[in-house]
C-alpha positions in Angstrom: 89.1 89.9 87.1 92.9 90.2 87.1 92.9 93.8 86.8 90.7 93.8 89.8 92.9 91.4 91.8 95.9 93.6 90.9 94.4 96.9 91.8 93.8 95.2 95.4 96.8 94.3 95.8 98.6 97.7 94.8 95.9 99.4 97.5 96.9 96.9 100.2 100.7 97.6 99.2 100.1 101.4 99.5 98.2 101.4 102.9 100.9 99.1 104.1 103.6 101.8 102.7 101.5 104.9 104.2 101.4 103.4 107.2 105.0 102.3 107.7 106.9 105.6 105.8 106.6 108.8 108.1 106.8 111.2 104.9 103.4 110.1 103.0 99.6 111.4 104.2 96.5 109.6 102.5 93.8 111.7 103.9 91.2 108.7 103.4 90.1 105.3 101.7 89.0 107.4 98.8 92.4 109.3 98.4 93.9 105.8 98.8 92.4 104.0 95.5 92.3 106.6 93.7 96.1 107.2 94.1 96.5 103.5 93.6 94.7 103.5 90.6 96.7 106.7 89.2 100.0 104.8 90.3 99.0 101.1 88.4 97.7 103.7 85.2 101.1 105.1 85.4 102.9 101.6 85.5 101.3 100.9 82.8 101.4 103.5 80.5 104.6 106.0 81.2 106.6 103.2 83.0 107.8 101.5 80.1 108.9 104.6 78.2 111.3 105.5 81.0 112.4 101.7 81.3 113.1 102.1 77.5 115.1 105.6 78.0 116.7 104.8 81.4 117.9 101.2 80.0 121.9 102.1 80.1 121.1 102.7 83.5 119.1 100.2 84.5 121.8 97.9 82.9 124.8 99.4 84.7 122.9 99.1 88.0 121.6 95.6 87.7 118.2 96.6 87.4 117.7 98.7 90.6 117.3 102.2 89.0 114.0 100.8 88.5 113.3 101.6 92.0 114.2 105.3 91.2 111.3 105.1 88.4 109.2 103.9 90.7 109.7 106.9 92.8 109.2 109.0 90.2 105.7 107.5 89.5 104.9 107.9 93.5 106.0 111.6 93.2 103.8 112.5 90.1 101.1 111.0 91.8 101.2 112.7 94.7 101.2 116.2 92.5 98.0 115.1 90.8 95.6 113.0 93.1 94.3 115.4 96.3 94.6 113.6 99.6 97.5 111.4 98.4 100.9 113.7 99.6 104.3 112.9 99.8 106.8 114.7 101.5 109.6 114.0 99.4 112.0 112.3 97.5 113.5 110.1 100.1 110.5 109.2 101.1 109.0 108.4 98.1 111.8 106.2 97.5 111.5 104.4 100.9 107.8 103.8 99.9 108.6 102.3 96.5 111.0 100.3 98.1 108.4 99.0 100.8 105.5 98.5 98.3 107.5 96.9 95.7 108.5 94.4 98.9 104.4 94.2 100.0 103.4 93.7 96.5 105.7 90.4 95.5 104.9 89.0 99.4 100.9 89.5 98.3 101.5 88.4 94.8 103.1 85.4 95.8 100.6 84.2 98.2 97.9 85.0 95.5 99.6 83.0 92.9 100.5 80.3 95.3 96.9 80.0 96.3 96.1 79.7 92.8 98.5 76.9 92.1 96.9 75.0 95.3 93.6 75.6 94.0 94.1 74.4 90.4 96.0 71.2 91.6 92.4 70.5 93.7 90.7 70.2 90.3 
């Protein structure tokens, strides 16, 4: 179920980002999941390889290189899923910027619903 609630999230993040950011395309629902999915498999499994490598830089930049990993992540999938394209690197990066922003607003109003909803019971 939390898998499920996260990959929600990270779709609503993404059509919030393709609709803001001039430079990505999603040519339908379909293209938008999919790419969704491919970007959460992709957090999960190369993400924290190139946390590991990039540390020294993630350290000497107070943690924001990680937006540049995220970019990375956005570009890759936009070479693999069809219907999903980006138009570059800038705006890539603009787009991890806004759907890391979408993602904590969402995730905090999930997690503060939760909270309200276990201090009911």
């Amino acid at each position: 179920m939390k898998f499920l609630v996260r990959w929600a999230i990270n779709t609503i993040a993404l059509g919030v980002t393709v609709l803001i950011v001039k430079g990505l395309y999603v040519s339908g629902i379909v293209a938008l999941v999919v790419a969704s999915l491919f970007i959460g498999f992709l957090n999960a499994s190369l993400r924290p390889i190139m946390l590991l490598l990039t540390l020294p830089f993630n350290i000497l930049t107070m943690g924001t290189f990680t937006f540049i990993i995220n970019t990375i992540m956005i570009l890759i999938t936009s070479e693999i899923v069809r219907g999903f394209d980006v138009s570059g690197f800038w705006a890539a990066f603009v787009a991890s910027l806004i759907m890391s922003f979408v993602s904590f607003l969402l995730n905090l109003f999930v997690y503060v619903n939760k909270e309200t909803e276990e201090q009911e019971l």
